[in-house]
N, C-alpha and C positions, 0 to 999 in steps of 0.2 A: 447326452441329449437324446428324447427319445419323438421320434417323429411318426406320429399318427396321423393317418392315413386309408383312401378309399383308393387301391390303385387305378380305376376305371374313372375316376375324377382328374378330368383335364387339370385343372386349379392343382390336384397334387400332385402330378405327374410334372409341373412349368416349379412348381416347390420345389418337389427333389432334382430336378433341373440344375437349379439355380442353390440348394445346398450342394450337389456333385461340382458345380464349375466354379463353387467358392473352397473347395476341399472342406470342408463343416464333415464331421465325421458324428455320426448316429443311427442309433440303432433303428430300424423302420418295424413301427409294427401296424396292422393289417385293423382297421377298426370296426369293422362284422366281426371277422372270425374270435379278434378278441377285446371286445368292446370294452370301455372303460369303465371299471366297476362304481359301485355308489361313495365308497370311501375314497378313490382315486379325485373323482370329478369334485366331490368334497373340499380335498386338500387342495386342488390347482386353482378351482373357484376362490379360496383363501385367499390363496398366493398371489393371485392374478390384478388382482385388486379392479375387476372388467364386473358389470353389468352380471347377472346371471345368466340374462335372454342373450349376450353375445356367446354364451356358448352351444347353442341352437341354430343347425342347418336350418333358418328360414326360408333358402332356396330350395328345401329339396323334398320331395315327393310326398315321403309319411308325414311332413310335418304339415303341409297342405291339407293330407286326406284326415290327417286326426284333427283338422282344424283348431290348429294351437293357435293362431294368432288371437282367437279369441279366448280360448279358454289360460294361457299362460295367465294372464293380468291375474285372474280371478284364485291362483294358484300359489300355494307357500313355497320357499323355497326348496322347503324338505321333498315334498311334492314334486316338484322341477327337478332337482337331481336324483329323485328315486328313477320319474319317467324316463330322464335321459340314459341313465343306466342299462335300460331295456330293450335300448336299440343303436347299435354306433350309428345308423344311417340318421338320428336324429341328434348329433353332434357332428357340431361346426367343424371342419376340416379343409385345411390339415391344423393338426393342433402339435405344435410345439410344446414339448416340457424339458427345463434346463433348470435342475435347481429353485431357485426363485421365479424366473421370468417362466411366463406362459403366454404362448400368439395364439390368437384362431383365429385361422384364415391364414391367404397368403396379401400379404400386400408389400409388395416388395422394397418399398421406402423404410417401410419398417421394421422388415427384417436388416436390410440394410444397417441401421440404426442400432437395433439391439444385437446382429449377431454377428458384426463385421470388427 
């Protein structure tokens, strides 16, 4: 299981939390230093069977200053996952990938559900 992540992100910091005191064993990787590529976010988009836009931090800073909430709509998907490519801080986190399933976000019913 590979768990992405901003560690300065309360939300992933109560994540890894809550993988640690459920013993869930995964590798943690770091989503600045090594942001998920265009073919990654590709495959998990697939997989995920989610909305495109839920894999877009709408809470968080660049995605305000580039004022995506307006310009996403007007955008192709190819479009959407080249931009997200470009910046982990502009993907949703923390993002889960386990084979098949893919979370973004924490909401912990859900995880519950999918990873208990």
């Amino acid at each position: 299981m590979l768990f992405i992540q901003y560690p300065k992100c309360s939300t992933c910091q109560k994540a890894k939390k809550w993988l640690d005191a459920h013993n869930i064993t995964y590798t943690d990787r770091h989503m600045v230093d090594a942001n998920p590529s265009y073919d990654e976010l590709k495959e998990w988009y697939g997989k995920s069977g989610l909305p495109l836009n839920k894999f877009f931090n709408t809470s968080g800073l660049l995605y305000r200053d580039m004022q995506l909430k307006d310009k996403l709509p007007a955008m192709s998907e190819e479009e959407k996952l080249k931009l997200l490519a470009t910046n982990g801080m502009l993907v949703k986190r923390p993002l889960i990938v386990d084979g098949n399933l893919i979370l973004t976000g924490f909401k912990e019913a859900e995880w519950e559900e999918k990873l208990l």
